[in-house]
Every structure is written in structure tokens, then in C-alpha cells.
ZAMARGU-4260 file (C-alpha; in steps of 0.2 Angstrom, whole numbers, plus 5000, padded with zeros to 4 digits):
<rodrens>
0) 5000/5000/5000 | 5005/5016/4996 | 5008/5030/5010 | 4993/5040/5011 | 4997/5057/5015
5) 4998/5064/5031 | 4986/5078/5032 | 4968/5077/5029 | 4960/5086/5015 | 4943/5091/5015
10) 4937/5078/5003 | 4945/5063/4998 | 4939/5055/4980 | 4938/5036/4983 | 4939/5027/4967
15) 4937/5007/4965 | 4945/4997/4952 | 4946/4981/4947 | 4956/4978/4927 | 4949/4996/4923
20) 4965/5003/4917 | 4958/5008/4901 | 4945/5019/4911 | 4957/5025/4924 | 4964/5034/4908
25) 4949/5046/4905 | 4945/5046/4924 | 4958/5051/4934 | 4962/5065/4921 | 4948/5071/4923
30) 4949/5074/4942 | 4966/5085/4940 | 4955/5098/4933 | 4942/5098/4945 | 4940/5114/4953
35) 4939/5110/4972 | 4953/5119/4982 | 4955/5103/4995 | 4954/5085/4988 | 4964/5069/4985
40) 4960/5056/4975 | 4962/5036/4981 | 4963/5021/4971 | 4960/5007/4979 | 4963/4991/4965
45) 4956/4977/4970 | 4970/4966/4965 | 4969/4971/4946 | 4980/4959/4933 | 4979/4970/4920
50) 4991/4987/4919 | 4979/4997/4932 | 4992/4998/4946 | 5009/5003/4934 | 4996/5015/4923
55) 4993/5026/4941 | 5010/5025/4948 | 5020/5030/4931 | 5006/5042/4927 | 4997/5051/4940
60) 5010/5052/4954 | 4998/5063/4963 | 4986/5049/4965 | 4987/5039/4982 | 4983/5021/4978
65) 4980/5005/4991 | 4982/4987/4984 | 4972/4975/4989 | 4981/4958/4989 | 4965/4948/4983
70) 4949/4953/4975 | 4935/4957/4989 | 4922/4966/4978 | 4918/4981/4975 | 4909/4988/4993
75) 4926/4980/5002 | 4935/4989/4992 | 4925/5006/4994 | 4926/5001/5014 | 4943/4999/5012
80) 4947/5016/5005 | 4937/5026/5017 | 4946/5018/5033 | 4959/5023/5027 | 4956/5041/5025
85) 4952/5053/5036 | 4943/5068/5025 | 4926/5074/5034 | 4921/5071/5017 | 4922/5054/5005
90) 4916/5055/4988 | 4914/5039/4979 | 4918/5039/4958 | 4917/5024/4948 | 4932/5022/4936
95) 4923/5023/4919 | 4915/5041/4923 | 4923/5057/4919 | 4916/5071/4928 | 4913/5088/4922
100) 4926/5099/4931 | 4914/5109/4945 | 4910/5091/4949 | 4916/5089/4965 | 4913/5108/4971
105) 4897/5107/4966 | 4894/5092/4974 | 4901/5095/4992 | 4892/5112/4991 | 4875/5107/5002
110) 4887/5098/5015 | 4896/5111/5017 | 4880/5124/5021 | 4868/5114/5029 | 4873/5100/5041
115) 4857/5090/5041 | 4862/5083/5023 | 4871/5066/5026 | 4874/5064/5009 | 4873/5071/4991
120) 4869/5063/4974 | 4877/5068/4955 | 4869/5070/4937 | 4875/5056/4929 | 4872/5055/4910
125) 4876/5041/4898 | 4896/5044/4893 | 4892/5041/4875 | 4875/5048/4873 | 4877/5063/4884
130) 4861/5072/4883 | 4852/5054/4891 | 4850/5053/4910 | 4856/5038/4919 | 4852/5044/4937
135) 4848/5062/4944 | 4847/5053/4961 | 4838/5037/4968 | 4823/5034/4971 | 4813/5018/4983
140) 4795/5014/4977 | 4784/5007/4988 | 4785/4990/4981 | 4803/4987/4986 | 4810/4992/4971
145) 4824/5005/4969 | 4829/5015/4955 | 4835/5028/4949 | 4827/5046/4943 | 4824/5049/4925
150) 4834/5034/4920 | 4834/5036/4901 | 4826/5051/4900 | 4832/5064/4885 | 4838/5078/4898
155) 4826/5094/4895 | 4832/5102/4912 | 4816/5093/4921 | 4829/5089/4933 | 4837/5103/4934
160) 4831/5106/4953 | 4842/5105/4968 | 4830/5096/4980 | 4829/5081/4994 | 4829/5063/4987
165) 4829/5047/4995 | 4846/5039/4989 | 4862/5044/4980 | 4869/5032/4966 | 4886/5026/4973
170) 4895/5031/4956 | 4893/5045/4958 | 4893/5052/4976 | 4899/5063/4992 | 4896/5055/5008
175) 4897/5066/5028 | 4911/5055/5035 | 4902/5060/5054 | 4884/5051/5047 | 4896/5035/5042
180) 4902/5034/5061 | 4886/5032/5066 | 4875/5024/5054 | 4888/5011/5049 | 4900/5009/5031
185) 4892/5003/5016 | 4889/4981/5018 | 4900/4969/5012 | 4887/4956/5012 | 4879/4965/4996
190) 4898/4961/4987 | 4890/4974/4972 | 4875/4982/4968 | 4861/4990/4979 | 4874/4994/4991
195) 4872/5012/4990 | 4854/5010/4990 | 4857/4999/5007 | 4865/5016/5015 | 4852/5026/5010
200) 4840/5018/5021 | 4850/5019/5034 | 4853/5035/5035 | 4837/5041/5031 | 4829/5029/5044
205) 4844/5037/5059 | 4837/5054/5050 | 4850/5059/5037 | 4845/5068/5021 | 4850/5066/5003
210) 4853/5081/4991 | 4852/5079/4974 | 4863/5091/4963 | 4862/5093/4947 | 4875/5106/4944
215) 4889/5089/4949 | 4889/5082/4933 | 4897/5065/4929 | 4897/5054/4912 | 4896/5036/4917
220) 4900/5022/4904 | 4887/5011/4909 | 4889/4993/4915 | 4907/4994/4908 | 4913/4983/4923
225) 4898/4974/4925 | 4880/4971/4919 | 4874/4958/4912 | 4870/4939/4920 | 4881/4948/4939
230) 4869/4963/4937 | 4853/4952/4937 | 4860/4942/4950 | 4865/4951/4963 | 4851/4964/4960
235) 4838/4949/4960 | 4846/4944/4979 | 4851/4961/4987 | 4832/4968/4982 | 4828/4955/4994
240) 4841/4958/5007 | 4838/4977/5010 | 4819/4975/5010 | 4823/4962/5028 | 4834/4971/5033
245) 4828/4991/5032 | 4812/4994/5028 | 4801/4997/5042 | 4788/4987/5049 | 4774/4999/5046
250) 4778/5001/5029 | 4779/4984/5025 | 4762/4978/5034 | 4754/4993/5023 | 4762/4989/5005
255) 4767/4969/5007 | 4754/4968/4995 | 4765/4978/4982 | 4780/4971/4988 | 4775/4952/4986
260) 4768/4955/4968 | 4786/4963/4962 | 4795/4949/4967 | 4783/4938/4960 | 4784/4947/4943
265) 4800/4947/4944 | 4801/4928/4946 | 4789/4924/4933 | 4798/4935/4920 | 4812/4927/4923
270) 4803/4908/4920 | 4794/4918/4903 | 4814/4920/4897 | 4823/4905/4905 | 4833/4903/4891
275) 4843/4920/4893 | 4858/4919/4905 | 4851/4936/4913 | 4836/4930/4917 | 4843/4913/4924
280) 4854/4923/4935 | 4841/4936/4942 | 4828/4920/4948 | 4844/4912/4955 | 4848/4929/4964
285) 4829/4929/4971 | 4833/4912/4978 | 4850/4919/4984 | 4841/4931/4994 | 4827/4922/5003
290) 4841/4908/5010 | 4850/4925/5016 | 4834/4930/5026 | 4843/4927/5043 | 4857/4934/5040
295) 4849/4952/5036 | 4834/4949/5049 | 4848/4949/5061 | 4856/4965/5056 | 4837/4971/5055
300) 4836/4967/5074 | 4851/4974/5080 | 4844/4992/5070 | 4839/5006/5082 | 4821/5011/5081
305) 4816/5023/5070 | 4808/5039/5075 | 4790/5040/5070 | 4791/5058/5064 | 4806/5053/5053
310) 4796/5038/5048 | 4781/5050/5044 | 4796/5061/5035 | 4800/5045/5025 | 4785/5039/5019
315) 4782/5057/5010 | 4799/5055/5003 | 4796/5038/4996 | 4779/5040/4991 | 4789/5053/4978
320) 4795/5041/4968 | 4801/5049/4951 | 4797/5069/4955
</rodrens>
């Protein structure tokens, strides 16, 4: 591992990688000319085999770097980096983004002026289509399904608004490193997707809220590490998992009935296409997640209790689903 340096900044960019040297090349380039005066960036490679780790010590000097001995997935890697930093601020960017330079100032702004904001979500368009949407923060419906904002939406300004949201896509994203204290770092059981969503919940339910801005603008080469057959799986178990383990008891009494009939869908769209690998992978990732009922009912239990006015809080910001 490489020496971190010895004085905190205000905000230290963690960014995953795993064989992503080919993004790293447009990524890390492009937070050099971000225009925050305070900032390090971190790479943590989670033992990468192709060029990743010579390509940031040859080129980008500047750039810390930890190197993880063996592969531990994506969230142990993000866990990793923020342990070992100290910033009172951690922004997570994935590697195949290039953010616009006022990313990172815009997106620090609202944690910087109002200390009830936990954490704050990005623009992110499509990196090759760049007048498409690919998250302008996440959303949770009622059924137990995330997702995020205007996802594949021509971007006409309509989400041009800086407002509260429920979640922030963890491509993407600037966290207060005083809300992790308390409610807890992102959860290594997830290994990869829904993590972030997985947070959110958290720190809404200890009463934490999300700011969307969509002045922080980042270009995201979608599923360019992942997607496909892993997507569907781990998204068809961790749905599962962060429904057990977050959402609140009253909510899911009152909507169990939406909740059930997602899942179902989900299974029997799967059967309909059988065939596809994707499909394949997402029912075996449903299965995944009702054998690791136990594991997040145990986590749900050892939970504080939620505030009824912040419950109250949530529902309204829930029941918004796409506004």
C-alpha cells in the first residue's frame, strides 16, 4: 500500500478498480482539473491483473493508491478506502466516469452549508450519449423496488432542481464521513450492487437527508465493469436483502401487498425467458436472497428504532418516487 498522505484534506475521492485501466485513463484525468481547492484522490485496485496499478503509479503520481492483495468486491474495496482516509468528506467515483470539472465543488456544496444533509447525489448521464439521464438521484418505490430518477430520460432540464431525494447512486457520490460513524459503512454482504441503495436507508431511517445536485455532473459508461448475467443476480438477491433488513415494519404491513407481487413478477419474468443467461441469474439471485433472510433479519434486529416523525418524513419522501 502506498503511503497515504499525512494531512487530511477536505474531501478525499475514493475510486474502485478492478482491470479498469483503460477507464482509469479518462477518469483520473479528469479529476486533475476539478476545481475544488481541497481534495485527494484514492485508488484502491482490488487486485487488478491487467496494467491498472503501473498506469497510476507511472502516470498520476499525485494519486494515492491501496492494493488490495486479493479481489474482495467492489463495497470491500470502497470500505477499504474510506478507513483509510480521514477527509470529513468521501466522495465515491466509479472508474469509467469522467466528471465535468465543478463536479466535486458542486457536489460537496450542500454539505458544506447545511449540516442535516448526510449525503449528496450527482447528474450522471450516459458517457456516449450525453444528453440521456442515467440517474439524477435514487429513488425507493413502495414495492421494494429501487431505481434511479429519470433513467433514460432525454435531459430537457426537468431535473434541473436542487431538492431532497431518497438515495444517491454510489457512482457518483459525496458522503458526511460523521453520518458513516454512526450509521455504519456501506455492507460487504451485498459484494456489488444495491449497496448504496442499502445506505440510503440507513441514513434516512437514523434521519440523514439526501441532496440531489444537478449542477455535479458526471458521464458514466454504463455497465462497463459489470452488467449483464452479475447485474441480474446480485440485484435479484440484494432487492431481497435490503427489503429484511431496512424497511420498516409499518411500511411493510401497509404495502406487502405491492412488495410480494414485484418479486413475483420478477420471478415469473424470469421463467417467461429462461433461456437468457440474465434471466437465469436474476431468479437464482431471488433464491439467493430468501436463503440469506437470517442473516439480514439479524442486522434488522440489532437496528435502532426509528423515530415515528422521521418515519412519517419518509413515507412522503418515498411515496415521491420519480418527482
Amino acid at each position: 500500500m502506498r503511503a497515504l498522505t499525512p494531512a487530511a484534506p477536505a474531501v478525499t475521492v475514493i475510486v474502485p478498480n478492478f482491470n479498469g485501466a483503460r477507464h482509469l485513463a479518462v477518469c483520473l484525468p479528469s479529476l486533475h482539473r476539478q476545481t475544488h481547492p481541497d481534495f485527494a484522490t484514492l485508488v484502491v485496485d482490488d487486485a487488478s491483473t491487467d496494467a491498472s496499478r503501473e498506469l497510476v503509479g507511472h502516470e498520476f503520481p499525485g494519486v494515492q493508491m491501496i492494493e488490495l492483495p486479493r479481489n474482495r468486491g467492489f463495497v470491500a474495496a470502497v470500505n477499504a478506502g474510506i478507513r483509510a482516509t480521514a477527509s470529513p468528506i468521501v466522495a465515491l467515483l466509479n472508474n469509467d466516469t469522467e466528471p465535468e470539472p465543478r463536479w466535486l465543488e458542486e457536489l460537496c456544496r450542500p454539505l458544506a452549508t447545511d449540516p442535516t444533509v448526510g449525503f449528496c447525489a450527482s447528474k450522471l448521464l450516459l458517457f456516449d450519449r450525453r444528453e440521456v439521464i442515467h440517474s439524477a438521484g435514487d429513488f425507493y418505490g413502495f414495492d421494494g423496488v429501487p431505481g434511479n430518477r429519470g433513467v433514460w430520460q432525454t435531459d430537457r432540464g426537468q431535473y434541473d432542481r436542487e431538492e431532497d431525494v431518497f438515495g444517491a447512486c454510489g457512482g457518483a457520490a459525496a458522503y458526511r464521513r460523521a453520518m458513516l460513524e454512526q450509521i455504519g459503512l456501506f455492507d460487504e454482504d451485498l459484494w456489488m450492487y444495491c449497496e448504496d441503495v442499502d445506505l440510503s436507508w440507513r441514513a434516512q431511517l437514523a434521519g440523514w437527508r439526501c441532496r440531489f445536485v444537478p449542477t455535479a455532473r458526471v458521464y458514466h459508461r454504463l455497465s462497463a465493469t459489470g452488467g449483464g448475467p452479475i447485474a441480474s443476480f446480485y440485484c435479484g438477491r440484494n432487492f431481497i436483502h435490503v427489503l429484511a433488513r431496512n424497511v420498516p415494519g409499518p411500511l411493510l404491513r401497509r404495502y406487502r401487498g405491492r412488495i410480494v407481487a414485484a418479486q413475483l413478477r420478477f420471478a415469473l419474468e424470469s421463467l417467461r425467458h429462461a433461456r437468457e443467461p440474465a434471466a437465469r441469474a436474476r431468479l437464482w439471485g431471488q433464491l439467493a436472497g430468501l436463503r440469506m433472510l437470517p442473516r439480514a433479519l439479524g442486522k434488522r434486529r440489532a437496528a435502532p428504532p426509528t423515530d415515528p416523525a422521521n418515519l412519517q418524513r419518509l413515507e412522503k419522501l418515498l411515496s415521491n418516487r420519480e418527482a
